[in-house]
KEBAFI-226757 format. One line per 5 residues: number of its first residue (from 1); for each residue x, y, z of C-alpha. Coordinates in nm, 4 decimals. Layout:
BEGIN
NUM = X Y Z; ...
END
This chain:
BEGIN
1 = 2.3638 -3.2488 3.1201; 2.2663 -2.9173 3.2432; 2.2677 -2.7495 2.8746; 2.0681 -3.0554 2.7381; 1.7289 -2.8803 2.7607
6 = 1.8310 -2.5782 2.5027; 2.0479 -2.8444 2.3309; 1.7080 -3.0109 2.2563; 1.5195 -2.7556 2.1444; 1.7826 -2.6057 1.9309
11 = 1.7664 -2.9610 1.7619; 1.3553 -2.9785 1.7490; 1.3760 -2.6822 1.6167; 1.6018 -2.7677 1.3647; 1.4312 -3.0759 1.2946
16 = 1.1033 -2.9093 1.2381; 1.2385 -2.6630 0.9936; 1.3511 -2.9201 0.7861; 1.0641 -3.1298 0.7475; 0.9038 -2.7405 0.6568
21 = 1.1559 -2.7625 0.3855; 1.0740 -3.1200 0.2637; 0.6774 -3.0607 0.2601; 0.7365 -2.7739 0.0513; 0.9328 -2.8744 -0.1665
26 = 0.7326 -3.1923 -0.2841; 0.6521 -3.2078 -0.6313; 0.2291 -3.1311 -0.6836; 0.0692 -3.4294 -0.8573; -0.1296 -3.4022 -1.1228
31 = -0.4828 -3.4116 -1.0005; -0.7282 -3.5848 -1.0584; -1.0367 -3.5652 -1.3726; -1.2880 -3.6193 -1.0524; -1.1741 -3.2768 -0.9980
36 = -1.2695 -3.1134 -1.3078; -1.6335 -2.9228 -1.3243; -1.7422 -2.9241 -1.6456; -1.7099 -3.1672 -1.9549; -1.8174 -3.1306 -2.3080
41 = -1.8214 -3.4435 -2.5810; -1.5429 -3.4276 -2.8567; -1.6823 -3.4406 -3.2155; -1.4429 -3.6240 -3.4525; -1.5425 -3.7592 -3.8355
46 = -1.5502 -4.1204 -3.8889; -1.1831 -4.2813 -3.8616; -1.0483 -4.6349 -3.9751; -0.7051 -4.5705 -3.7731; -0.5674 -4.3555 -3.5221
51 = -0.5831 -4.0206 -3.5930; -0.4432 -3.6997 -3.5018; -0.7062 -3.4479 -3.3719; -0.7119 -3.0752 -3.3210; -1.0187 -2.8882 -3.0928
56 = -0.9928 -2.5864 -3.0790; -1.0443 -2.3928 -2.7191; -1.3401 -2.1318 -2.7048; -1.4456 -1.8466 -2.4703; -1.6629 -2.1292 -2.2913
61 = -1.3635 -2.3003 -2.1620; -1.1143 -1.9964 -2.1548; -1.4000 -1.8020 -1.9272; -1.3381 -2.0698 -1.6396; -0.9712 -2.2360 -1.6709
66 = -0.6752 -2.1142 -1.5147; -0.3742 -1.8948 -1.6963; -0.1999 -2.1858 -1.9365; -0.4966 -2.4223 -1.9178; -0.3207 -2.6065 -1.6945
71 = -0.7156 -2.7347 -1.5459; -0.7949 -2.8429 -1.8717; -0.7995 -3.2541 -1.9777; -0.8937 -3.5189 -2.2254; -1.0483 -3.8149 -2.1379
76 = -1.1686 -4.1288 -2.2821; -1.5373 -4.3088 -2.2316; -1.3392 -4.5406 -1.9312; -1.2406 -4.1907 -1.8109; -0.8723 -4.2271 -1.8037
81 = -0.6427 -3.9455 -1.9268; -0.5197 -3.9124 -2.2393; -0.2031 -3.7587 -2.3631; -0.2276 -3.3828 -2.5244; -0.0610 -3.0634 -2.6518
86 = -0.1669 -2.7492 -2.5716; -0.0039 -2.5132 -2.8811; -0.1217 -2.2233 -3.0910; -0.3897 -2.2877 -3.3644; -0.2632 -2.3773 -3.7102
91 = -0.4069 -2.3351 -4.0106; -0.3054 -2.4794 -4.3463; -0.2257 -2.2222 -4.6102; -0.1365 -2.2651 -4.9767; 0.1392 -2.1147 -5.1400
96 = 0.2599 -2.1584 -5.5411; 0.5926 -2.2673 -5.6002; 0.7489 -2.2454 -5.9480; 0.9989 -2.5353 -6.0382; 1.1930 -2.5627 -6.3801
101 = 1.4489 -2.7124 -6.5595; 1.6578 -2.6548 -6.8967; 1.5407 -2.7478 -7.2239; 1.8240 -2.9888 -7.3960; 1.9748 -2.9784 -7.7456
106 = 1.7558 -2.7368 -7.9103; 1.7311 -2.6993 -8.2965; 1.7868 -2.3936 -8.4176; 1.6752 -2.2747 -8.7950; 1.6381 -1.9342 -8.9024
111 = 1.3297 -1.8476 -9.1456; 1.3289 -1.6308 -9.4602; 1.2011 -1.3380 -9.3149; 1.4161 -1.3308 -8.9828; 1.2352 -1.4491 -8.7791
116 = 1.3541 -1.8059 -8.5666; 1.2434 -2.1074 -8.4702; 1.3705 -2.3078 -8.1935; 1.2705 -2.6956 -8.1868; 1.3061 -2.9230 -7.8739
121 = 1.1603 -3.2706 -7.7076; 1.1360 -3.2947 -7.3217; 1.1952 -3.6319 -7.1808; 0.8756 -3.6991 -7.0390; 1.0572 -3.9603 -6.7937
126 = 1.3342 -3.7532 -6.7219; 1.0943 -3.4524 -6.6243; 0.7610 -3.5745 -6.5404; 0.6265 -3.2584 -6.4332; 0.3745 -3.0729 -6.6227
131 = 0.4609 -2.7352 -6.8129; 0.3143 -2.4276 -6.7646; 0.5131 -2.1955 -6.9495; 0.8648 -2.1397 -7.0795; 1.1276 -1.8635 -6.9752
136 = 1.3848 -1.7427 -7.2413; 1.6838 -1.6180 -7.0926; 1.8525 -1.3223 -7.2792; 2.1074 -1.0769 -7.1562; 1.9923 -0.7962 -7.3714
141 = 1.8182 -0.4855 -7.2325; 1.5772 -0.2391 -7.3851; 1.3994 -0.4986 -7.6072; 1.0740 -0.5917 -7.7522; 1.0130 -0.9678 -7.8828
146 = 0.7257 -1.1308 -7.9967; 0.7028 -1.4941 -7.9606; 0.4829 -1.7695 -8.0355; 0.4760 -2.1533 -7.8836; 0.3732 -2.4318 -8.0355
151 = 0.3258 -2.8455 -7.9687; 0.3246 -3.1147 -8.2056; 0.0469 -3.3415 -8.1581; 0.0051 -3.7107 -8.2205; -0.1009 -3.6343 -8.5644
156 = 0.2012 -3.4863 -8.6276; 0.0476 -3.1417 -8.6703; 0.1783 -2.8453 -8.4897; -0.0677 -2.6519 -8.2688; -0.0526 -2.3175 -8.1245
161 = -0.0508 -2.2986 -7.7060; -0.1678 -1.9545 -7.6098; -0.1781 -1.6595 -7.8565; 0.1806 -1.4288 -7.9088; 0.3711 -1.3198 -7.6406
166 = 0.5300 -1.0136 -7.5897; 0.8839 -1.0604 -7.4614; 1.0115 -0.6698 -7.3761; 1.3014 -0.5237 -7.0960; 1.2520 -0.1216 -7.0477
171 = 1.5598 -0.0622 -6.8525; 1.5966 0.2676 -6.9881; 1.3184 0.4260 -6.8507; 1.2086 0.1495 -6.5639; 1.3261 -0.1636 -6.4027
176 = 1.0702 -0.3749 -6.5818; 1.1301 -0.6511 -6.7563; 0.8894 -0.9299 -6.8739; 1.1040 -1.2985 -7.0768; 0.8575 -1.5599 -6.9572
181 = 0.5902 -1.7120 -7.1973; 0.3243 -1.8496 -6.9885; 0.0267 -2.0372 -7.0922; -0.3209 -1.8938 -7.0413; -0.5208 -2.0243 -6.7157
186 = -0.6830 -2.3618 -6.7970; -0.4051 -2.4726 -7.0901; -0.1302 -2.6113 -6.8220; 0.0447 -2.8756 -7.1034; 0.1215 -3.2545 -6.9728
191 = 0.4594 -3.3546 -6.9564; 0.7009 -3.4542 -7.2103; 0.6014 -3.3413 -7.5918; 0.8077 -3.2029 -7.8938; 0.7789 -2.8006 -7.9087
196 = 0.8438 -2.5013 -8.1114; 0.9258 -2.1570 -7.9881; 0.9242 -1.8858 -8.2929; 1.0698 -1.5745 -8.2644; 0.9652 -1.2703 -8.4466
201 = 1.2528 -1.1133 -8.6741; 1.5659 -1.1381 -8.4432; 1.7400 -0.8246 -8.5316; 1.6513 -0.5781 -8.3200; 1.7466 -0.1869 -8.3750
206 = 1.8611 -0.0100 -8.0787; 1.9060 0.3886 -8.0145; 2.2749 0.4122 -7.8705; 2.2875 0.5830 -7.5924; 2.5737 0.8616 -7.7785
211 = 2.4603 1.1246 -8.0309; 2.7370 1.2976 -8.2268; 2.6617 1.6624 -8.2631; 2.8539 1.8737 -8.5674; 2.8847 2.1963 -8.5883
216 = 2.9606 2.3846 -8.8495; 3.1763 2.7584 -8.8905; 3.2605 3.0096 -9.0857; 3.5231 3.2776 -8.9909; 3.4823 3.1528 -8.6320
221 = 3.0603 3.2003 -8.6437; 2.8860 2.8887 -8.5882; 2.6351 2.8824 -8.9171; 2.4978 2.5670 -8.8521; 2.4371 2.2655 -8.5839
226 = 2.3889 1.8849 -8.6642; 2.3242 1.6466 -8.4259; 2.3233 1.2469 -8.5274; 2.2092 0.9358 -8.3375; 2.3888 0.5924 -8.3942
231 = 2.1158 0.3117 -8.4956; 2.2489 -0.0344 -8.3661; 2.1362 -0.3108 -8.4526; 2.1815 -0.6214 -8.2634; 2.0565 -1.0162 -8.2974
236 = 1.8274 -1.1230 -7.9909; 2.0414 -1.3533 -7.8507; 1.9221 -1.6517 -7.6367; 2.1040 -1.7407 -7.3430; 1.8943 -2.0586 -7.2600
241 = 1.5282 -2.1358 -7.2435; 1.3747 -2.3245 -6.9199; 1.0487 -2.4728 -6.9007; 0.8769 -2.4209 -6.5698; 0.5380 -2.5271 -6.4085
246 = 0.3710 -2.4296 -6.0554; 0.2464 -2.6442 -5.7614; 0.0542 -2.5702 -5.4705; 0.1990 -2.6285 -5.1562; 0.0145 -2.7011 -4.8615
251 = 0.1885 -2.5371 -4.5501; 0.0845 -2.5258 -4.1894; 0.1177 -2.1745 -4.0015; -0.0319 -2.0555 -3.6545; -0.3054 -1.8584 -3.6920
256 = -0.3229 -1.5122 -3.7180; -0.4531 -1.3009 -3.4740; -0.8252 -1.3543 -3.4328; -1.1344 -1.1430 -3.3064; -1.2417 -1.2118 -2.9656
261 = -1.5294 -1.1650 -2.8579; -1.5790 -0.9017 -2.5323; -1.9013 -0.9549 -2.2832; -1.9434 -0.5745 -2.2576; -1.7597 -0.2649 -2.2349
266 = -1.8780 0.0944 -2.0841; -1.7478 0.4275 -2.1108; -1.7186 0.6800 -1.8520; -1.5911 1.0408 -1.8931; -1.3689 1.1754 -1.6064
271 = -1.4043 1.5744 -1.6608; -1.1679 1.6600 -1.3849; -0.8363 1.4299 -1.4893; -0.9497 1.5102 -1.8782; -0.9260 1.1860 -1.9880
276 = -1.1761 0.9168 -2.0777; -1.2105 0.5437 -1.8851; -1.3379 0.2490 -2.0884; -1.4369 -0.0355 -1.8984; -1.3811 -0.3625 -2.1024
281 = -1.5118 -0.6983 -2.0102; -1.4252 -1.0668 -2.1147; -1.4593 -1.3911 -2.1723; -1.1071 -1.4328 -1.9792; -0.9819 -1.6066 -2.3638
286 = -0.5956 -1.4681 -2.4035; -0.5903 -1.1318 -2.5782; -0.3004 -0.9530 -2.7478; -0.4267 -0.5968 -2.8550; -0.7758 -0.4021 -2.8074
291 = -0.8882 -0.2307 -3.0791; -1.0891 0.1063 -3.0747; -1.4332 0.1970 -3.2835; -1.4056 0.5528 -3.3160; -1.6449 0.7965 -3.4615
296 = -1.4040 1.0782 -3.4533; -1.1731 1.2281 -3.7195; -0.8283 1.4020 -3.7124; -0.7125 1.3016 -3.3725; -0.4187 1.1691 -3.1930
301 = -0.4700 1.0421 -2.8443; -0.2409 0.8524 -2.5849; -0.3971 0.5487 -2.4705; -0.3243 0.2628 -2.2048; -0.4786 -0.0779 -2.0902
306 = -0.4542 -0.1514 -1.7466; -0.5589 -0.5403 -1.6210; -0.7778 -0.5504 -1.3268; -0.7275 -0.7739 -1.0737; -0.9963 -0.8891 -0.8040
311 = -0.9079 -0.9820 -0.4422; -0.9762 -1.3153 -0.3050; -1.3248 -1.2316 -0.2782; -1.3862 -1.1418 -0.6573; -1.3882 -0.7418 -0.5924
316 = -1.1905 -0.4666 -0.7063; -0.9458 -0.4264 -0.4267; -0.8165 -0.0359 -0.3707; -0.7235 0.1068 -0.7450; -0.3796 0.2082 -0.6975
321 = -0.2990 -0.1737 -0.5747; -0.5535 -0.3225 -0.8521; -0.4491 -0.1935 -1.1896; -0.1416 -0.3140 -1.3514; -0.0385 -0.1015 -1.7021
326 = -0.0324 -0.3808 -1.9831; 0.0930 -0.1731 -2.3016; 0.0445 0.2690 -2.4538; 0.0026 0.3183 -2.7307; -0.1608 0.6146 -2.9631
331 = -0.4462 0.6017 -3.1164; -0.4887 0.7999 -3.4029; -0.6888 0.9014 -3.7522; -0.6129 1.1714 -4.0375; -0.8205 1.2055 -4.2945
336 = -0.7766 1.5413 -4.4400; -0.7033 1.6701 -4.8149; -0.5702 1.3353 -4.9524; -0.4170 1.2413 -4.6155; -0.5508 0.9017 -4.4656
341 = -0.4198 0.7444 -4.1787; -0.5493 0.5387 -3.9070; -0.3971 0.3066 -3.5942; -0.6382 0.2549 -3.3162; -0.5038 -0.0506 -3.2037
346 = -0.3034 -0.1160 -2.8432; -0.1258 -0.3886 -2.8283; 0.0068 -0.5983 -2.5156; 0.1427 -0.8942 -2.4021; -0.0619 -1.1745 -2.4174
351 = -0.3058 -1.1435 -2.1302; -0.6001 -1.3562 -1.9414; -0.8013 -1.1105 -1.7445; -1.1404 -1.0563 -1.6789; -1.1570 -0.7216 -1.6805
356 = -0.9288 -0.4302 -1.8522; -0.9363 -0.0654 -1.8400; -0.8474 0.1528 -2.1294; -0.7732 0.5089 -2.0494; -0.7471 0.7989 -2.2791
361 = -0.5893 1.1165 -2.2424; -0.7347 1.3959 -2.3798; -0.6202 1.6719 -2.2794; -0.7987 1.9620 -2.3150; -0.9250 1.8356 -2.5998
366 = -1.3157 1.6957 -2.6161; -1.3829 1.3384 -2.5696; -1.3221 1.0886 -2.8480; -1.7069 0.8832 -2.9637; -1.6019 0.5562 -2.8685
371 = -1.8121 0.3322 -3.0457; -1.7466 -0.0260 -2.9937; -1.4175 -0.1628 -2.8367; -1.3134 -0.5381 -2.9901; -0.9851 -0.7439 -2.8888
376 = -0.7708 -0.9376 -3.0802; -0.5818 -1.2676 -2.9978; -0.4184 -1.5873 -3.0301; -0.6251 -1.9026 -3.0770; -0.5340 -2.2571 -2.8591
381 = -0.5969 -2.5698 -2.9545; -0.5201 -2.9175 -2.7915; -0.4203 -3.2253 -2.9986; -0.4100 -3.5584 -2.9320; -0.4348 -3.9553 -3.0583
386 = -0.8073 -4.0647 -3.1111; -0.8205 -4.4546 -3.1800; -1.0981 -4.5596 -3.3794; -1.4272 -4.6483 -3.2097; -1.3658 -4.4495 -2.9038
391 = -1.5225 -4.1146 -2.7825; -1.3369 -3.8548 -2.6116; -1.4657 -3.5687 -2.3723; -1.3158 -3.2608 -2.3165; -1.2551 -3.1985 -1.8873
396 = -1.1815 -2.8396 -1.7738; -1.2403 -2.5953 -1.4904; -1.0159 -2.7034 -1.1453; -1.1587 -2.6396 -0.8585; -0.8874 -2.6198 -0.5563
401 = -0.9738 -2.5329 -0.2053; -0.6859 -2.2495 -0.1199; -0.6960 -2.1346 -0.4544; -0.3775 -2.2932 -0.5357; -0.3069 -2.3030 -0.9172
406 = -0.4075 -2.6264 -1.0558; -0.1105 -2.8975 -1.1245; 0.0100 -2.9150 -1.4754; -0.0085 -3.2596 -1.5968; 0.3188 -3.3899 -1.7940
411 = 0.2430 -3.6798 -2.0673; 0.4432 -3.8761 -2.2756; 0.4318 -3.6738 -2.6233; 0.7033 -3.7930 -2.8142; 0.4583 -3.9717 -3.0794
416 = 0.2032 -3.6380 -3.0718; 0.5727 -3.3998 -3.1849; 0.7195 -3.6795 -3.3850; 0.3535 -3.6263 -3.6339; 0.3763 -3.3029 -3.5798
421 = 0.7458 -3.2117 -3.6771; 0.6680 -3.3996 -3.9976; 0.3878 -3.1922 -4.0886; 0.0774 -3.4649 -4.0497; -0.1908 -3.1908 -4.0280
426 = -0.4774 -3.3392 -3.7639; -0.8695 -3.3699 -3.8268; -1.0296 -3.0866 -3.7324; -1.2679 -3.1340 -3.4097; -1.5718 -2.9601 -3.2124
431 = -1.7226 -2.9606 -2.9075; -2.0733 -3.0425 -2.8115; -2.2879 -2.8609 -2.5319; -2.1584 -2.8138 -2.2118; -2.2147 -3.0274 -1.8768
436 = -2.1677 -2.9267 -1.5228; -2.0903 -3.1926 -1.3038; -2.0412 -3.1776 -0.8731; -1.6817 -3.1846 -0.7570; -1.5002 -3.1847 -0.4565
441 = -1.2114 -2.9029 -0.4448; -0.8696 -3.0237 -0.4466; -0.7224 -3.0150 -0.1298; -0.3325 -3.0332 -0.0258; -0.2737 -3.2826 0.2851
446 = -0.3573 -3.1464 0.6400; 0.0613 -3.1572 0.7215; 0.1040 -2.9461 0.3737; -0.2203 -2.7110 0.4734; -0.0502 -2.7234 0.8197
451 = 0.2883 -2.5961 0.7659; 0.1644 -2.3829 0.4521; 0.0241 -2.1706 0.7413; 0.2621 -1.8674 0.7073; 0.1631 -1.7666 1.0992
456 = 0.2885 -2.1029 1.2347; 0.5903 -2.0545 0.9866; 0.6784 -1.6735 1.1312; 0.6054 -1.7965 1.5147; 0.8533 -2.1292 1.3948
461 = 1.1231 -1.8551 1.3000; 1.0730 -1.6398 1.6163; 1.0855 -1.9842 1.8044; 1.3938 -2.0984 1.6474; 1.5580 -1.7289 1.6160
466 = 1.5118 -1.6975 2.0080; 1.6649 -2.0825 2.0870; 1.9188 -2.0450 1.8533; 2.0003 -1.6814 2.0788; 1.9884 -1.8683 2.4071
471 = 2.2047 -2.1197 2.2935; 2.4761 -1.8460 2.2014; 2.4276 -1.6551 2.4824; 2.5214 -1.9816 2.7107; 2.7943 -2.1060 2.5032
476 = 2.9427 -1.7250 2.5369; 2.9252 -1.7352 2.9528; 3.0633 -2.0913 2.9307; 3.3506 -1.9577 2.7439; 3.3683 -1.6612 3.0337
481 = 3.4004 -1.9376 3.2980; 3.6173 -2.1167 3.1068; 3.8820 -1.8330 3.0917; 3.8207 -1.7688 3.4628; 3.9233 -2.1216 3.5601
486 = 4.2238 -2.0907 3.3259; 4.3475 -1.7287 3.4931; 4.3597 -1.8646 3.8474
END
């Protein structure tokens, strides 16, 4: 009974240390829109069903929401959440695709002259696509081929599509070769429809490639030299002929890299390190590269961007603790005597400060003329479900008492990815002005505040470093006494 007391606190100790543990490592929930500072009203078009919508975020909402917008919501007109994705912007692009397919049982006749005509229905049912042109597949080289197409219309009168064609492969002196026929802009042809291809005369005389020189002598003199070239000539031969049209296809990308706007930037000359210091401020929206305005030719410069990064307080703390190098790069233009070349771009990884430096070395070089600094990045944008008939606010900006990043919210999504993945491309939404609203900061539970306390946590480890010594230290003698007793 006499070790109970340090028995005791060894166990206390113990006990406190794990409820330490368990506080800590409770999951965050999400908190609250009460929470949120500012709102802004979603603008979305006129909608007889639910609809997927895309806003897109802007330096308003980047300059006060934490890294990954984890502070930022959407909300109904009843206030409750509603389920999002935060994801690059897309943009639809269109790209042309050409499709074709073989021309069946063609009907060959040759004309008087040489020449050729080729006859042929398409199947209008078969291959309901439109035409746009036809290719003629031919494995001859070093070629030229006129061609003309014609359609037969319901009159039974055969009209020209397009004006002659000139069919050619130069493979002796280039890789260029040129066997489609396509129609001019304007004339694409509807489907189906009985057509005639004529070839120009189909013999075509080719230069062979071997000469056969003779020469000529007389008592072992060479009197004379004669050098002859072989003529071939040679039918152009048709492999098959396809007929092919082009569609537009409407294809959703992320966005490229956009211009972001900077709220100021100011440059300062350091004589003594020989190097220039560009102060560069934003909007806090995520940036990818800053690019230089220079006024300067023929130059070659090593440049960094260091991030900034403000105490608790919102000042510059000391500047070898402050600065954190993002990306180098250098910057460079020629332009000199035909030679042109330019890169004053520095890239780095995708970023969210306020404020960057970009230093230039120079050397003993002069200063560059810095004219305008602009930065380049990704654009966000959140989608979500809008029902019809509903209006939907945008909430954004936490505001936590300790500073503590605000929780990220997790939402059922599966219907928002399932749209997505299938390429459903959402209405395009804005955002109305801006409305600040009083909140209360976020604040963790006084237990969680409590034991977040990293003073009571290092005197709880002295505390339990110490008891946890005793207890050794009396279990040791015990052990002493023990083998005392047993020597006697």
């Amino acid at each position: 009974m006499k070790h109970f007391p340090f028995r005791g606190l060894l166990c206390a100790a113990i006990l406190v240390a794990g409820v330490c543990s368990s506080v800590g490592l409770q999951p965050v929930r999400a908190a609250d829109t009460e929470h949120l500072q500012y709102r802004r009203s979603i603008s979305v078009g006129p909608r007889a069903t639910e609809e997927l919508v895309a806003v897109r975020l802007d330096a308003a909402v980047a300059a006060v929401t934490a890294d990954g917008f984890a502070d930022v919501r959407v909300v109904d007109t009843s206030g409750r959440e509603v389920s999002r994705i935060l994801r690059r912007a897309s943009v639809v692009k269109t790209r042309s695709v050409r499709k074709s397919f073989p021309v069946g049982a063609p009907r060959v006749k040759p004309l008087p002259g040489g020449g050729l005509e080729i006859e042929f229905t398409i199947d209008s049912e078969r291959y309901p696509a439109a035409v746009d042109g036809f290719r003629i597949d031919t494995p001859l080289k070093n070629f030229e081929q006129r061609v003309q197409v014609h359609r037969l219309d319901v009159t039974g009168t055969w009209q020209p599509v397009g004006d002659d064609t000139l069919l050619f492969d130069y493979s002796q002196w280039m890789d260029t070769r040129q066997i489609d026929v396509a129609f001019p802009h304007g004339q694409r042809q509807p489907p189906g429809g009985t057509w005639r291809i004529t070839v120009d005369e189909t013999t075509i005389e080719q230069q062979s490639a071997l000469s056969e020189l003779i020469r000529t002598l007389e008592g072992g003199v060479e009197t004379g030299r004669k050098e002859e070239i072989a003529v071939v000539r040679q039918p152009f031969r048709i492999d098959s002929i396809h007929a092919w049209h082009t569609d537009d296809i409407a294809e959703i990308q992320l966005a490229d890299g956009i211009d972001v706007p900077l709220a100021d930037f100011r440059v300062d000359e350091e004589v003594k390190e020989k190097r220039t210091r560009i102060r560069v401020t934003s909007h806090r929206e995520p940036i990818t590269a800053l690019r230089l305005s220079v006024a300067d030719r023929n130059f070659k410069r090593l440049a960094r961007i260091e991030g900034i990064v403000p105490d608790g307080s919102g000042q510059e703390r000391d500047r070898s603790l402050s600065r954190s190098v993002l990306g180098s790069s250098r910057v460079q233009r020629f332009d000199l005597r035909g030679i042109s070349d330019e890169q004053l771009l520095i890239p780095i990884p995708e970023s969210r400060h306020t404020d960057y430096e970009i230093v230039i070395d120079n050397a003993d070089s002069p200063p560059l003329d810095v004219t305008a600094v602009t930065a380049v990045g990704p654009a966000y944008e959140l989608v979500f479900l809008a029902r019809p008939g509903i209006d939907y606010r945008l909430a954004y900006g936490g505001v936590t008492a300790d500073d503590r990043p605000f929780p990220v919210p997790q939402y059922d999504t599966a219907a928002l990815d399932v749209a997505l993945a299938a390429g459903k491309v959402p209405l395009e939404g804005g955002f109305e002005a801006v409305e600040e609203i009083a909140v209360v900061p976020v604040e963790r539970p006084w237990l969680a505040r409590l034991l977040g306390n990293r003073f009571l946590i290092g005197g709880m480890i002295v505390l339990l470093a110490l008891v946890l010594g005793l207890s050794l230290f009396r279990a040791a003698k015990r052990i002493d006494g023990v083998d005392s007793d047993a020597g006697r």
